[in-house]
N, C-alpha and C positions, 0 to 999 in steps of 0.2 A: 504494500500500500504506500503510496507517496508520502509526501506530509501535505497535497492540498488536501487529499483526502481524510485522513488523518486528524486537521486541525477544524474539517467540516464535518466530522462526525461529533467532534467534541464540544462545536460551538454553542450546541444549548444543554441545557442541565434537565437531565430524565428523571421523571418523577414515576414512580411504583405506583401503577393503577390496577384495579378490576373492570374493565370496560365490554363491551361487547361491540362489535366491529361486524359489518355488510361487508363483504368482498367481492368486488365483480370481477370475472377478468374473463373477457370474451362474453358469451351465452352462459356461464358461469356462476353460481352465487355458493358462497361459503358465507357459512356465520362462524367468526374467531372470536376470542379473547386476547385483548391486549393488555401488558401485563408491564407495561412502561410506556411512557410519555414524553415528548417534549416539544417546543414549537419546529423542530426541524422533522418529527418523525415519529412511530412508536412501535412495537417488537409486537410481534403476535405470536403466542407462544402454544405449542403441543399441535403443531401445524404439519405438514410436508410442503416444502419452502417451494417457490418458484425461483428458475433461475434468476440469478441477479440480472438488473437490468429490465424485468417484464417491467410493466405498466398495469398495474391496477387502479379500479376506484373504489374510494370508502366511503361508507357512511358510518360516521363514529357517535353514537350515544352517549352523550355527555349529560348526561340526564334532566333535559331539558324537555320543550316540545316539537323541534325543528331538529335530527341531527347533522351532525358539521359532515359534509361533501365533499369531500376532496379528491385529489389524484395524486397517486404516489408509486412511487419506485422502489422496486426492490434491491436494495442493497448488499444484504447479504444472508444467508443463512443461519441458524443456531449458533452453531460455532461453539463456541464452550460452554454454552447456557443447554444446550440440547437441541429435539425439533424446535422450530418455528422459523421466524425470519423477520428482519428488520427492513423497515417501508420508509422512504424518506419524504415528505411532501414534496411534488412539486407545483403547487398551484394552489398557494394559501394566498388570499385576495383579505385587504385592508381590515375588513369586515369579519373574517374567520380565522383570520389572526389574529383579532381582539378577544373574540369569543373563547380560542384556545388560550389565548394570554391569562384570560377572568376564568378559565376555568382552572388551568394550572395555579394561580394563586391561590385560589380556594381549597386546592388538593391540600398547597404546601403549608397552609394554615392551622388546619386539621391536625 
């Protein structure tokens, strides 16, 4: 791994969630648990990973009444955590960056 990559996985701080998570990917729909959080990304964990690089979209339950939409990348696999796989966002717009911002704070409050 480089260090651009390296210092972009590191740039936001993960917080330890229980979440439930939509996954599409193609005609596709999986229901995950994610099991970490942060504004760049979050781990779905007891999964069978897609290669790095697919393209998925989420719906993430933040237990609200709208959940947060996104599209995201797969990054990389369990790795020393076990199955799952870590999804990176790529398409947080102004609006669900704040909402993840205000939900992350409320985690870390807790």
């Amino acid at each position: 791994m480089d260090d651009h990559a390296r210092s972009e996985r590191r740039a936001h701080t993960r917080l330890p969630v229980e979440l439930w998570v939509e996954e599409t990917h193609g005609r596709a729909v999986y229901y995950q648990r994610a099991t970490d959080l942060s504004l760049g990304g979050l781990f779905l964990a007891r999964t069978l990973p897609h290669p790095p690089g697919t393209r998925v979209d989420l719906r993430v339950d933040l237990g609200g009444a709208d959940p947060l939409r996104v599209r995201g990348e797969v990054v990389n696999d369990g790795g020393h955590r076990g199955e799952g796989m870590g999804v990176r966002f790529v398409s947080l717009d102004r609006d669900q960056r704040a909402r993840l911002a205000d939900f992350l704070l409320r985690c870390a409050s807790h």
